[in-house]
Structures are given as C-alpha cells and as structure tokens.
PDB file with one MODEL, atoms N, CA, C and O in Angstrom:
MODEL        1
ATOM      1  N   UNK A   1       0.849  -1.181   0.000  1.00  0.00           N
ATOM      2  CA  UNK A   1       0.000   0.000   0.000  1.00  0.00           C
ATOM      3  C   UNK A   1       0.887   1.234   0.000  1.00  0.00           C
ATOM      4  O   UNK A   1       1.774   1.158   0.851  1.00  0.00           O
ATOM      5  N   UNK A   2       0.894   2.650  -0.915  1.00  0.00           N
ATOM      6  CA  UNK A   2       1.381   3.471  -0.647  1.00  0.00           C
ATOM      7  C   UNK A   2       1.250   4.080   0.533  1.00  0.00           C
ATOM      8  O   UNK A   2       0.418   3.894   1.421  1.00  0.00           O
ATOM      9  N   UNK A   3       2.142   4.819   0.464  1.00  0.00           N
ATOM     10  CA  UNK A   3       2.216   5.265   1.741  1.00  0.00           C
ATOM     11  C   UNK A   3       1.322   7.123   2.000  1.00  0.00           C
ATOM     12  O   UNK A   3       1.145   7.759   3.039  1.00  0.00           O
ATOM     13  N   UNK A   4       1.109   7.318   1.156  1.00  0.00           N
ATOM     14  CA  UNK A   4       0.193   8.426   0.825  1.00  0.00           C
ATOM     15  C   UNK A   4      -1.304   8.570   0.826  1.00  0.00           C
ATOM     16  O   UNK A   4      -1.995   9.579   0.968  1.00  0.00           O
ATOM     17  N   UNK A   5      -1.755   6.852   0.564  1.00  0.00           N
ATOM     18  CA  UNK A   5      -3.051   6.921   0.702  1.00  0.00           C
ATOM     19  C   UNK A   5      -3.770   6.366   2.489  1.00  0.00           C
ATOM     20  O   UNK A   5      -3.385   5.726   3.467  1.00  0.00           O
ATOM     21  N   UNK A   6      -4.961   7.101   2.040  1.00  0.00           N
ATOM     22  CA  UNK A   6      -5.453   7.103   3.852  1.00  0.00           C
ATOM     23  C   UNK A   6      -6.475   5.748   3.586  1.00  0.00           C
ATOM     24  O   UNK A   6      -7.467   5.741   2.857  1.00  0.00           O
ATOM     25  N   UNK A   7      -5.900   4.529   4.448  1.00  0.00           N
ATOM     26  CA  UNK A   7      -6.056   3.388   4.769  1.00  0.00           C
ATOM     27  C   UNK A   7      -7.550   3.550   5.708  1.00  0.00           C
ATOM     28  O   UNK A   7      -7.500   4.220   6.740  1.00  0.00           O
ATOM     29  N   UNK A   8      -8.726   2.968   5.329  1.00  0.00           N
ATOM     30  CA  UNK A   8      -9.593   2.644   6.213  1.00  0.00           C
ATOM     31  C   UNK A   8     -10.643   3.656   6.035  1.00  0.00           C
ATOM     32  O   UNK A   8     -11.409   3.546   6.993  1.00  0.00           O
ATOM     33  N   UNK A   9     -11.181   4.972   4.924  1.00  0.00           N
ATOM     34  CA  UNK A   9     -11.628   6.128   5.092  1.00  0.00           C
ATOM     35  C   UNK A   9     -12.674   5.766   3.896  1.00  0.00           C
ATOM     36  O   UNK A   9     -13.817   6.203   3.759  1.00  0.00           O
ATOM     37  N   UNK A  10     -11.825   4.664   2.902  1.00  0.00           N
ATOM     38  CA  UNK A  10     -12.464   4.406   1.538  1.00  0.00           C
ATOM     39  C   UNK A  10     -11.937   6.099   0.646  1.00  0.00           C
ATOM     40  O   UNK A  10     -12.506   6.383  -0.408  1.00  0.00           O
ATOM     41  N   UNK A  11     -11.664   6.340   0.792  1.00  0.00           N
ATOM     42  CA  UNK A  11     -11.227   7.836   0.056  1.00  0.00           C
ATOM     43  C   UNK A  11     -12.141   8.674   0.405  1.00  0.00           C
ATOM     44  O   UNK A  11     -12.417   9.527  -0.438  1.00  0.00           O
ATOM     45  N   UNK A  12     -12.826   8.704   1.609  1.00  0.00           N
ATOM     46  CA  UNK A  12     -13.444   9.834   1.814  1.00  0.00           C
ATOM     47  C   UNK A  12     -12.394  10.994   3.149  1.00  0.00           C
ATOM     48  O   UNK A  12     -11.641  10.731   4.086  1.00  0.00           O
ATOM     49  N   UNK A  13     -12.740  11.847   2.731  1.00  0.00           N
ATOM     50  CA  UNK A  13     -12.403  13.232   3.764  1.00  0.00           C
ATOM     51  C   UNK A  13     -12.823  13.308   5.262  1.00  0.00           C
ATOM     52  O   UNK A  13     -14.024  13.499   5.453  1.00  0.00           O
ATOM     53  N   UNK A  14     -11.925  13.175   6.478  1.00  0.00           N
ATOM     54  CA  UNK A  14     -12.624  12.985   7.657  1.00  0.00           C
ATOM     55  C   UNK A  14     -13.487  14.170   7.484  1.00  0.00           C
ATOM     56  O   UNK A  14     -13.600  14.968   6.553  1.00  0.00           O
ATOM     57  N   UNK A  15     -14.210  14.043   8.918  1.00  0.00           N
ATOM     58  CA  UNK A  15     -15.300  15.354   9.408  1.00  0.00           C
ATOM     59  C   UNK A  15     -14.332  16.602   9.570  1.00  0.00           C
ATOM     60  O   UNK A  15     -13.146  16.618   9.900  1.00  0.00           O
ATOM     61  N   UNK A  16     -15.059  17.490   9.289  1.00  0.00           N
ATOM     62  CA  UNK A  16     -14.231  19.126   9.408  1.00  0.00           C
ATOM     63  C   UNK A  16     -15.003  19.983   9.806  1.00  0.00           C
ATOM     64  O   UNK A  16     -16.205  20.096   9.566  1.00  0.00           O
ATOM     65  N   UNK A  17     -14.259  20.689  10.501  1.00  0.00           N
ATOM     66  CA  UNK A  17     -15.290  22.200  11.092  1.00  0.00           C
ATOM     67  C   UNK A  17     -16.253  23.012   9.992  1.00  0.00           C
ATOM     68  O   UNK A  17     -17.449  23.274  10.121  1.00  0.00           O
ATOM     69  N   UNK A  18     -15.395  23.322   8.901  1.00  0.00           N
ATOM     70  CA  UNK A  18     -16.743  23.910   7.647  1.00  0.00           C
ATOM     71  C   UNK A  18     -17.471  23.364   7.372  1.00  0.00           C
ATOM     72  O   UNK A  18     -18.272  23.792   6.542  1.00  0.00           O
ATOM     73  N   UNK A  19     -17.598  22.057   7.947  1.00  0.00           N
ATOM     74  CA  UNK A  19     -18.685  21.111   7.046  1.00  0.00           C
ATOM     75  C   UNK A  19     -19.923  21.145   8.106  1.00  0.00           C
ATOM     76  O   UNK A  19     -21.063  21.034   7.654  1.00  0.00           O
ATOM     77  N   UNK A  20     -19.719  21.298   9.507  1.00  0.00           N
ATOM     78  CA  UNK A  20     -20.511  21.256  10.533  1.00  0.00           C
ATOM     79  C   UNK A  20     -20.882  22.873  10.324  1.00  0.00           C
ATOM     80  O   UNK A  20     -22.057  22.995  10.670  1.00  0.00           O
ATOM     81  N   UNK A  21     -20.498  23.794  10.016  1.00  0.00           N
ATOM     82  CA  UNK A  21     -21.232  25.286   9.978  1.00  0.00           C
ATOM     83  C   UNK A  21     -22.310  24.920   8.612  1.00  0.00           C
ATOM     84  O   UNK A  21     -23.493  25.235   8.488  1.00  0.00           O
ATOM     85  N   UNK A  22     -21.361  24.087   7.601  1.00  0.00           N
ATOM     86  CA  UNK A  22     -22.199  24.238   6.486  1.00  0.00           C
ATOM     87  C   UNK A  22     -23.833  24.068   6.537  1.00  0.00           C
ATOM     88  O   UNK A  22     -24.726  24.861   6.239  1.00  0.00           O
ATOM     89  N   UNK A  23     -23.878  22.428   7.141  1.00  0.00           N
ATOM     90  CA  UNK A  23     -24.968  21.822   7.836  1.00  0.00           C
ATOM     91  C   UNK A  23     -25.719  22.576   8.468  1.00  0.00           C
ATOM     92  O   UNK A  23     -26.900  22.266   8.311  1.00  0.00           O
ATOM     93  N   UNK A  24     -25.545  23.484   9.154  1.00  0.00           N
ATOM     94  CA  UNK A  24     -25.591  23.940  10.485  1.00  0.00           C
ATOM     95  C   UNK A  24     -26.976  25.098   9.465  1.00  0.00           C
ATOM     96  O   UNK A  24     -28.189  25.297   9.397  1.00  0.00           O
ATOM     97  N   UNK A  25     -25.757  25.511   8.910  1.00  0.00           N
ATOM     98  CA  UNK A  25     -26.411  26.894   7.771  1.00  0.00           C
ATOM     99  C   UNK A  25     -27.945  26.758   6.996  1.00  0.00           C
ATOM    100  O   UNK A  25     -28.949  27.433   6.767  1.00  0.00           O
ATOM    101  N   UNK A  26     -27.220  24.994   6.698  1.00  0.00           N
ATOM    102  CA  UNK A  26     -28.538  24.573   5.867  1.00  0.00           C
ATOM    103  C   UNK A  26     -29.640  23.932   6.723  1.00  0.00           C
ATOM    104  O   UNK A  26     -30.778  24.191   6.331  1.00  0.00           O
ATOM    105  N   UNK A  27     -29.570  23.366   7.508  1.00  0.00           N
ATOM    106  CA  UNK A  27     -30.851  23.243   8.610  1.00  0.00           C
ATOM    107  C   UNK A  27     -31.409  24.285   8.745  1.00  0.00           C
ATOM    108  O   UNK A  27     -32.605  24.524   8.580  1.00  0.00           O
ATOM    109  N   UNK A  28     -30.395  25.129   9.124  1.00  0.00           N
ATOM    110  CA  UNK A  28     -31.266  26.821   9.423  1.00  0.00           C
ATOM    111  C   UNK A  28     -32.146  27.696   8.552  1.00  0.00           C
ATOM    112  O   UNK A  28     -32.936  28.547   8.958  1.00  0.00           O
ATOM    113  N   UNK A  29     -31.828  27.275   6.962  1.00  0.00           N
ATOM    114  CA  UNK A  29     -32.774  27.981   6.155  1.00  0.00           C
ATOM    115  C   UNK A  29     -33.907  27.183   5.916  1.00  0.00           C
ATOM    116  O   UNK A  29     -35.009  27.621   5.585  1.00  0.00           O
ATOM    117  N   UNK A  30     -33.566  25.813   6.118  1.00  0.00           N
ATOM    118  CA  UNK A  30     -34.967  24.843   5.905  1.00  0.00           C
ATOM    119  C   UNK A  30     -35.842  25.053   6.814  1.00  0.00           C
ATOM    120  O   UNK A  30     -37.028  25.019   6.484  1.00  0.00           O
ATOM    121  N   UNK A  31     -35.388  25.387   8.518  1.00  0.00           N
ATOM    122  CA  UNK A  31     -35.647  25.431   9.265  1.00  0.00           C
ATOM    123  C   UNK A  31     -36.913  26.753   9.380  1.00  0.00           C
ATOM    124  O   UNK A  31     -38.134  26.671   9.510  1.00  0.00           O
ATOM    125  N   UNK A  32     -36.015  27.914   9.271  1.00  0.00           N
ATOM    126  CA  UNK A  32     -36.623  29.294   9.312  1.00  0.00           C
ATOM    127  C   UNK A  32     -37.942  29.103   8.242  1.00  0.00           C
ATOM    128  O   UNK A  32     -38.666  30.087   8.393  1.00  0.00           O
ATOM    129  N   UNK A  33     -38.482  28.214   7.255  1.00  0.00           N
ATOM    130  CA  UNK A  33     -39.110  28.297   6.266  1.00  0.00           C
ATOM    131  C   UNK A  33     -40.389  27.472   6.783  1.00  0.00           C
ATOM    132  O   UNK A  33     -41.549  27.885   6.750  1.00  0.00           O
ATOM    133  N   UNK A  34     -40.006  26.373   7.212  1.00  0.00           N
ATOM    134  CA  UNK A  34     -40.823  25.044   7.983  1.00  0.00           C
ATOM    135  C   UNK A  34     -41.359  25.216   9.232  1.00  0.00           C
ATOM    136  O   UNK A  34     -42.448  24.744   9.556  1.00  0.00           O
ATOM    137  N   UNK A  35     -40.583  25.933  10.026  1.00  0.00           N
ATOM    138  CA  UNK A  35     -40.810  25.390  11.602  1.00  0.00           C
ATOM    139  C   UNK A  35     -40.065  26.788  11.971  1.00  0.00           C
ATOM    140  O   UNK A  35     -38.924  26.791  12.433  1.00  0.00           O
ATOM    141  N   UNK A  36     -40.834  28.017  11.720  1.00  0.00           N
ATOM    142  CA  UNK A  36     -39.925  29.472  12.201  1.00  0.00           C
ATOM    143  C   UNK A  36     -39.356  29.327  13.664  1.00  0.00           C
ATOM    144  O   UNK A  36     -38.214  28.923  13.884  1.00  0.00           O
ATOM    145  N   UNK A  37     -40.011  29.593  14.380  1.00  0.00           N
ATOM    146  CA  UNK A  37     -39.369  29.653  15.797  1.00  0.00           C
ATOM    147  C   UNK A  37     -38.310  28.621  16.112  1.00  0.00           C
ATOM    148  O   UNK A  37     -37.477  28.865  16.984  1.00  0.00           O
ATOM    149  N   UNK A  38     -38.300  27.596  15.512  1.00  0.00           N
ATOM    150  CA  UNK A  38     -36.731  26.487  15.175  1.00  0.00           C
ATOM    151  C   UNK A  38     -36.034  27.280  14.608  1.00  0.00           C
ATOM    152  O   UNK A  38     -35.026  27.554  15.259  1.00  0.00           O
ATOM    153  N   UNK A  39     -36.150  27.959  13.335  1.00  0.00           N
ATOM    154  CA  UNK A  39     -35.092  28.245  12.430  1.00  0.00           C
ATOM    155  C   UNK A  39     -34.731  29.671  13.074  1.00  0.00           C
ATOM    156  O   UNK A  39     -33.637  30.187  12.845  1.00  0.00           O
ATOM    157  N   UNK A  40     -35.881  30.404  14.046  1.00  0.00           N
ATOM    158  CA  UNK A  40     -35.208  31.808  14.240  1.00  0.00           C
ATOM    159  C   UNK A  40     -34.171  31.350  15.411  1.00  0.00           C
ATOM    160  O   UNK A  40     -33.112  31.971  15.504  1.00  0.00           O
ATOM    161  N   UNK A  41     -34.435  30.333  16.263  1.00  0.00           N
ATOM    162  CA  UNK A  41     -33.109  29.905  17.268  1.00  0.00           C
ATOM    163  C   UNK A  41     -31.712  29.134  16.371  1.00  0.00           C
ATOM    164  O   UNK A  41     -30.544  29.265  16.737  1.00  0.00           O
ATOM    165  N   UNK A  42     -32.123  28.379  15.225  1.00  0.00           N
ATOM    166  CA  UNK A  42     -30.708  28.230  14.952  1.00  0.00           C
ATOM    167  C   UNK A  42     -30.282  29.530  14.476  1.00  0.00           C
ATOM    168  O   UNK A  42     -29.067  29.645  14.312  1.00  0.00           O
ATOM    169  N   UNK A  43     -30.840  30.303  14.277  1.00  0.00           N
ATOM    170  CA  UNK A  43     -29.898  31.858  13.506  1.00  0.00           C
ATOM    171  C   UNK A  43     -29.407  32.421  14.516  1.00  0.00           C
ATOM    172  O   UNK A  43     -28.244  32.813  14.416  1.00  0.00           O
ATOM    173  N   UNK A  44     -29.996  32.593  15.545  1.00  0.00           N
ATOM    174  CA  UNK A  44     -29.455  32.811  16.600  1.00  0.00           C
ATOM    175  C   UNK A  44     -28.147  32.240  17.235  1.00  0.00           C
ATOM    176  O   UNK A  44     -27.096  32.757  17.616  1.00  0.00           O
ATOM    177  N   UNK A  45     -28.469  31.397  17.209  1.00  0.00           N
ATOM    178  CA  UNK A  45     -26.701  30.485  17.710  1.00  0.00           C
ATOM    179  C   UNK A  45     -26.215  30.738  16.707  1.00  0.00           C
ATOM    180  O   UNK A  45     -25.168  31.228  17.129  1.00  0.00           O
ATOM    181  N   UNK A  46     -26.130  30.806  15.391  1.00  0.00           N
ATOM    182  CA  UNK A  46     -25.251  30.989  13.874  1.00  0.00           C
ATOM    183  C   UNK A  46     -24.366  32.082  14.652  1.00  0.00           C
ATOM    184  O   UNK A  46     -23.232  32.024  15.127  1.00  0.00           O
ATOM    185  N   UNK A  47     -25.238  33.006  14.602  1.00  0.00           N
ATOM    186  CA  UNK A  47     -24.939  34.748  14.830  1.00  0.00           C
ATOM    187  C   UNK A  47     -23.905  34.568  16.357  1.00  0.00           C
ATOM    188  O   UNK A  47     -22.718  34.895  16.366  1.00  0.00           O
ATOM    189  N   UNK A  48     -24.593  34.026  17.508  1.00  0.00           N
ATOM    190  CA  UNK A  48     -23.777  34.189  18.526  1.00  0.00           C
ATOM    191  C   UNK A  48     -22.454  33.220  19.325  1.00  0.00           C
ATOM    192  O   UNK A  48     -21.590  33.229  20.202  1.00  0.00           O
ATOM    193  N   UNK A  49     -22.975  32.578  18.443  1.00  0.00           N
ATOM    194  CA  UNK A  49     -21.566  31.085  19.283  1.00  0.00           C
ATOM    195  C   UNK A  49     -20.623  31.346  18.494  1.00  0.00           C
ATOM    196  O   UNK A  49     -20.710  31.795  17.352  1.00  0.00           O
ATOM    197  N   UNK A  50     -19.291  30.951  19.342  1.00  0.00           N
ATOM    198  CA  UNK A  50     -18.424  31.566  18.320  1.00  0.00           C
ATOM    199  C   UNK A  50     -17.439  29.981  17.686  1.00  0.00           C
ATOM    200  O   UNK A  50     -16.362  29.830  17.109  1.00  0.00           O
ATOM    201  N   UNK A  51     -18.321  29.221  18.093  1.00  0.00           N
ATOM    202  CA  UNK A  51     -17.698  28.272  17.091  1.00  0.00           C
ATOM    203  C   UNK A  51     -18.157  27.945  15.866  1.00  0.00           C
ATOM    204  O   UNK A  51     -17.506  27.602  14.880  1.00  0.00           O
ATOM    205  N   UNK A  52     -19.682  28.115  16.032  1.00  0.00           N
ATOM    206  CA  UNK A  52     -20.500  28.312  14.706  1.00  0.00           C
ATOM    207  C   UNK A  52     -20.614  29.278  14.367  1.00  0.00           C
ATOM    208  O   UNK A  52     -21.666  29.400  13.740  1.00  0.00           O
ATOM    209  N   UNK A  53     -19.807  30.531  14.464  1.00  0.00           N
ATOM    210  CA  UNK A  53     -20.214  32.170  13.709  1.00  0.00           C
ATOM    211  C   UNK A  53     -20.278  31.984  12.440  1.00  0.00           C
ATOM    212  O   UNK A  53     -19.259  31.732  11.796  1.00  0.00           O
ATOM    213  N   UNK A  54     -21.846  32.107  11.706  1.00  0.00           N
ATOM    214  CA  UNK A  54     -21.694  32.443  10.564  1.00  0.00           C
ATOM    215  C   UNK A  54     -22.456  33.545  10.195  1.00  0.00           C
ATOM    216  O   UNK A  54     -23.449  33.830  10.865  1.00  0.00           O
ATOM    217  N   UNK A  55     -21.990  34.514   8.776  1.00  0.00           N
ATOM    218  CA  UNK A  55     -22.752  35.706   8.217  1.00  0.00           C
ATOM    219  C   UNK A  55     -24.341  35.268   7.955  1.00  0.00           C
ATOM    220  O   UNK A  55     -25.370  35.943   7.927  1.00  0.00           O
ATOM    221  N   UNK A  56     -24.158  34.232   7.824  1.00  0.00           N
ATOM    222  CA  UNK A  56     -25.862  33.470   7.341  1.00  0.00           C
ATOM    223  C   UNK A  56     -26.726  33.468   8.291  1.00  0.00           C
ATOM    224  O   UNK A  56     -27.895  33.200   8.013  1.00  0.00           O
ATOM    225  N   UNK A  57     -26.277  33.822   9.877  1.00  0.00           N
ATOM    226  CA  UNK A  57     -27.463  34.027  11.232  1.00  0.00           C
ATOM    227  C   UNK A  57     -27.817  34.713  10.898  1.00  0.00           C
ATOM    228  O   UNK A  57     -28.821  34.194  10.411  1.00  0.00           O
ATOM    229  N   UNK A  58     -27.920  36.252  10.550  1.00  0.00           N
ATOM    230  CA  UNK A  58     -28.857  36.828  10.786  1.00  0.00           C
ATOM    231  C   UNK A  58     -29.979  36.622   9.718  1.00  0.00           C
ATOM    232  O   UNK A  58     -31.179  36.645   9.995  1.00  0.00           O
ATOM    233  N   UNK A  59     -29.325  36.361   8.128  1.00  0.00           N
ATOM    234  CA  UNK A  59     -30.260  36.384   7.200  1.00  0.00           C
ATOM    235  C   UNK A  59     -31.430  35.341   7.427  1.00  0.00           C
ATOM    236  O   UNK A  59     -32.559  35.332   6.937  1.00  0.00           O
ATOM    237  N   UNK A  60     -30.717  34.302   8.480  1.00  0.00           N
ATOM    238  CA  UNK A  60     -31.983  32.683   8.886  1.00  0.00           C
ATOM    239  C   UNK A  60     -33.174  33.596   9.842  1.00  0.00           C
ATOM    240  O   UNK A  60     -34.378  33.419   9.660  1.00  0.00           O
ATOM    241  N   UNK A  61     -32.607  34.642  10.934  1.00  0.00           N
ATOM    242  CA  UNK A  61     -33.082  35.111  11.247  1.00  0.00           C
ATOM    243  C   UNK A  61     -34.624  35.991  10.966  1.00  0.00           C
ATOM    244  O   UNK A  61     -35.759  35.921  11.435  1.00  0.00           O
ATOM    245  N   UNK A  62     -33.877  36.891   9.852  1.00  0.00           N
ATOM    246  CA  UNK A  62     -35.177  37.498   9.267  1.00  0.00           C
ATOM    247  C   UNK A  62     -35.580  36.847   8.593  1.00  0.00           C
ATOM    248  O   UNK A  62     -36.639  37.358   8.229  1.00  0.00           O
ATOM    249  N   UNK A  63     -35.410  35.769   8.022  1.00  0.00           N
ATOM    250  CA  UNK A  63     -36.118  34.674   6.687  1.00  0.00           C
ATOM    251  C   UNK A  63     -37.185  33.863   7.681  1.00  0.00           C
ATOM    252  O   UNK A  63     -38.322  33.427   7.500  1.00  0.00           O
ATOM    253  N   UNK A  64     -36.569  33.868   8.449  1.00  0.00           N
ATOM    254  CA  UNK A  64     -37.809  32.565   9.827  1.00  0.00           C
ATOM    255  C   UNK A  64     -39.121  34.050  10.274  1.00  0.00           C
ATOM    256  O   UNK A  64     -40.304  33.720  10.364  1.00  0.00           O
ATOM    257  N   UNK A  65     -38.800  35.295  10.465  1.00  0.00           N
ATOM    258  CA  UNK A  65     -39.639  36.425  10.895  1.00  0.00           C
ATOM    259  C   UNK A  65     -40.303  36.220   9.819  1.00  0.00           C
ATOM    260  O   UNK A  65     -41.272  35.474   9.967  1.00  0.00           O
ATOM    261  N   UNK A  66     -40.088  36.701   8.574  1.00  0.00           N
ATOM    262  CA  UNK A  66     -40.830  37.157   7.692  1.00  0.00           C
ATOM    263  C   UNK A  66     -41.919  35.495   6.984  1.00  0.00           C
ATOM    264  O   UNK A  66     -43.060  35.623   6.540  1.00  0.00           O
ATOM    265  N   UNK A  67     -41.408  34.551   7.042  1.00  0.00           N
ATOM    266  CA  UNK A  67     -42.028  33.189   7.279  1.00  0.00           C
ATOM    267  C   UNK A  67     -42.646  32.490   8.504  1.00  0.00           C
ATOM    268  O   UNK A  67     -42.947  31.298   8.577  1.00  0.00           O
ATOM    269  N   UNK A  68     -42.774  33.379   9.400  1.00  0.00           N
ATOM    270  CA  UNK A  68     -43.227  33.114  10.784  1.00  0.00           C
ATOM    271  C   UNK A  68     -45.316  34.199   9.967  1.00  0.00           C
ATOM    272  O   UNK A  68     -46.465  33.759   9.966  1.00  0.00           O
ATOM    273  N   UNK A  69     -44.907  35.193   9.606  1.00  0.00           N
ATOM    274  CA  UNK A  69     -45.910  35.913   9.100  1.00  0.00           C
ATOM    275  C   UNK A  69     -46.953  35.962   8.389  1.00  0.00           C
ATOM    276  O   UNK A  69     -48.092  36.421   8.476  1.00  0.00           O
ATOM    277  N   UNK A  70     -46.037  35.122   7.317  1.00  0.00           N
ATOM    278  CA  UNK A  70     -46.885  34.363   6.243  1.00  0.00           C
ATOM    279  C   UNK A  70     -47.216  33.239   6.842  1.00  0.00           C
ATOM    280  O   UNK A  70     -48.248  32.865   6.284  1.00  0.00           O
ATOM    281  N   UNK A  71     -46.849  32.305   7.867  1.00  0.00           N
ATOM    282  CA  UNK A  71     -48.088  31.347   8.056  1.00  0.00           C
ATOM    283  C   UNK A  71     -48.677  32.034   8.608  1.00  0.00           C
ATOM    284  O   UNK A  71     -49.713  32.025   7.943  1.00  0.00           O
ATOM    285  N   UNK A  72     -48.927  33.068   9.838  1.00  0.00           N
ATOM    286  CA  UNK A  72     -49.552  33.213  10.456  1.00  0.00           C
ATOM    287  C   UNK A  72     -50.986  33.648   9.601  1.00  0.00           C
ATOM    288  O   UNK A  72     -52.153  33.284   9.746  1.00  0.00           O
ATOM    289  N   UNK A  73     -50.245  34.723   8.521  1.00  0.00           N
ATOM    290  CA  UNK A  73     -51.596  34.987   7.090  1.00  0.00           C
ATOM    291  C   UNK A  73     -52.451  33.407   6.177  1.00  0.00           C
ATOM    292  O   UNK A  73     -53.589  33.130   5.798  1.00  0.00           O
ATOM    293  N   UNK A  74     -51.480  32.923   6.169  1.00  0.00           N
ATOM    294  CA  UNK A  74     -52.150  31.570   5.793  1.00  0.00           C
ATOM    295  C   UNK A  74     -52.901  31.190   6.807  1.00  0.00           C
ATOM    296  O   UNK A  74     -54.114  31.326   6.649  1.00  0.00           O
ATOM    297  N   UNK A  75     -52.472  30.692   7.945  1.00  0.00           N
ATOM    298  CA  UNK A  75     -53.853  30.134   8.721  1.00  0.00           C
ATOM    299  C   UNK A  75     -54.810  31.216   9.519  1.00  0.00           C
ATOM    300  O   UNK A  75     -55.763  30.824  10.193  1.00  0.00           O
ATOM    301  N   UNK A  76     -54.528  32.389   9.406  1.00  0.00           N
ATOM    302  CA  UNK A  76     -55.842  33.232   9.496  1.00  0.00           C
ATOM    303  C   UNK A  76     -56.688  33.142   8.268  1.00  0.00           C
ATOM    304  O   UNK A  76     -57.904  33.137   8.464  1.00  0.00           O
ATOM    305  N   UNK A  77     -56.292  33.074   7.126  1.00  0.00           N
ATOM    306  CA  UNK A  77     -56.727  32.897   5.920  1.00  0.00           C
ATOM    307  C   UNK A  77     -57.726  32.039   5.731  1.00  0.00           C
ATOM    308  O   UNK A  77     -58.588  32.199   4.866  1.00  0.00           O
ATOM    309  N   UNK A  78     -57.665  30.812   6.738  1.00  0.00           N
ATOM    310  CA  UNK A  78     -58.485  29.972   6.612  1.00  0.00           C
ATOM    311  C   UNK A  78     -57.915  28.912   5.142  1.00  0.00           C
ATOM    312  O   UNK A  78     -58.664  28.048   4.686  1.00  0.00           O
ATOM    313  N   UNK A  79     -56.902  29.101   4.720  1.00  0.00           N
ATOM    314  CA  UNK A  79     -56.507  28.052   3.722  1.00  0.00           C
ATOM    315  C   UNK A  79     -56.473  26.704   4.093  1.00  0.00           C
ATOM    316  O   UNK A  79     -56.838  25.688   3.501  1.00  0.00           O
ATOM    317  N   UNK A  80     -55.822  26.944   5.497  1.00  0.00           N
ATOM    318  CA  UNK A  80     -55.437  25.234   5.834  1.00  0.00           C
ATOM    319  C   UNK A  80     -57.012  24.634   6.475  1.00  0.00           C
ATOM    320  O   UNK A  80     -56.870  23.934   7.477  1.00  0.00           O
ATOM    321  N   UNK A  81     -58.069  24.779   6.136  1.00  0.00           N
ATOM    322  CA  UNK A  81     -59.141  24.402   6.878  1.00  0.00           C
ATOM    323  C   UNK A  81     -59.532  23.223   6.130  1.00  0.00           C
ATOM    324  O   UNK A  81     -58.997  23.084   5.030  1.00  0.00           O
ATOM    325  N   UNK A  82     -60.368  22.343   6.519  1.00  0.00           N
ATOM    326  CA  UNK A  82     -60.532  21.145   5.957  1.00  0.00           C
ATOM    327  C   UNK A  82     -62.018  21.900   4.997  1.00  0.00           C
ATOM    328  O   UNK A  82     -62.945  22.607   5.393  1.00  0.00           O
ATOM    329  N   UNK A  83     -61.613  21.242   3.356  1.00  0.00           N
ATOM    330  CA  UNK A  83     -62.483  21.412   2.437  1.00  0.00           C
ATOM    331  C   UNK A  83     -63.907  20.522   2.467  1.00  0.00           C
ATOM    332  O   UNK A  83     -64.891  20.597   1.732  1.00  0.00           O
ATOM    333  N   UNK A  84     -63.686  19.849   3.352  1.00  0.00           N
ATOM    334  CA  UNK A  84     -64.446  17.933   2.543  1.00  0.00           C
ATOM    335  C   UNK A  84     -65.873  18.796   3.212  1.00  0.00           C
ATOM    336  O   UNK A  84     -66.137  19.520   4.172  1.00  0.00           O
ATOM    337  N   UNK A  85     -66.413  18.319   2.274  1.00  0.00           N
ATOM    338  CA  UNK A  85     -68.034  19.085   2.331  1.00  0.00           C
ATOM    339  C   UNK A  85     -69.010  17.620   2.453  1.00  0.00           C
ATOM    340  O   UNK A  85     -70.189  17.817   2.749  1.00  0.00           O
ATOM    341  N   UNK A  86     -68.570  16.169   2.237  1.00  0.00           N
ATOM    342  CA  UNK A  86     -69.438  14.937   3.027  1.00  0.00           C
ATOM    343  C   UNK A  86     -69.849  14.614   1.507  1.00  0.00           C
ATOM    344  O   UNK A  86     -70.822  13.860   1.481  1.00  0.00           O
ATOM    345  N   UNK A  87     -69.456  14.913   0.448  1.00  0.00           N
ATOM    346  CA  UNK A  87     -69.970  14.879  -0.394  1.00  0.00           C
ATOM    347  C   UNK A  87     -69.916  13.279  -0.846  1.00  0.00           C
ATOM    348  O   UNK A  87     -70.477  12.909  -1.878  1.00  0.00           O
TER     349      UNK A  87
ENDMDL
END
C-alpha cells in the first residue's frame, strides 16, 4: 500500500469544522421556512456562538420572521381548513 493513501476512510475526507457550519447553515434555512421559531433559534446560535459564527445568522433570522408571518396569514386565511363538504 502506498504510503500516501489514507487506509480505512475508503477515500473519503474525515469530518471538518466547515462542514458542521455548512450543515448547520442549511438546517437553518430549511428550518426558518418550515418550523420558524426552530429556524429563528438556529440563527441565533449561527450569529452568537463563536464556534459556529456564521454571516448566514442573521439572514436565517429574518427569513424565519418574515415566514413566521406568512403562516400566520395563511392560517388566518383559513386556507389550511378542511375542504371535505361529506360529499
């Protein structure tokens, strides 16, 4: 076996710190969109921990507010109400 190649990994790349912000980033926009008050706390830790500091907290931030709004307009809206009329 050379001596250059990494034995036991299959050629993959261990775990790395950018890869855990990356994740981190992308939960948070799925998050802020799906489940606001989830996604406005991961923006929050984005923004304030300083092992996960990323520029992308605050934007998860206002993306989870301004999607916190629109459901709230959707289910005042009465969209999500059940249609079935017994028909």
């Amino acid at each position: 076996m050379p001596s250059g190649s990494a034995s036991g990994n299959n050629g993959s790349r261990p775990y790395s710190q950018p890869t855990a912000i990356q994740r981190a980033v992308v939960l948070g926009y799925i998050l802020a969109v799906a489940v606001p008050p989830a996604g406005f706390a991961t923006g929050v830790v984005l923004m304030l921990s300083p092992r996960l500091r990323s520029r992308h907290g605050a934007w998860i931030v206002l993306l989870s507010i301004v999607a916190a709004a629109v459901w709230a307009l959707i289910i005042s809206s009465g969209a999500l109400k059940d249609t079935n009329q017994g028909y």
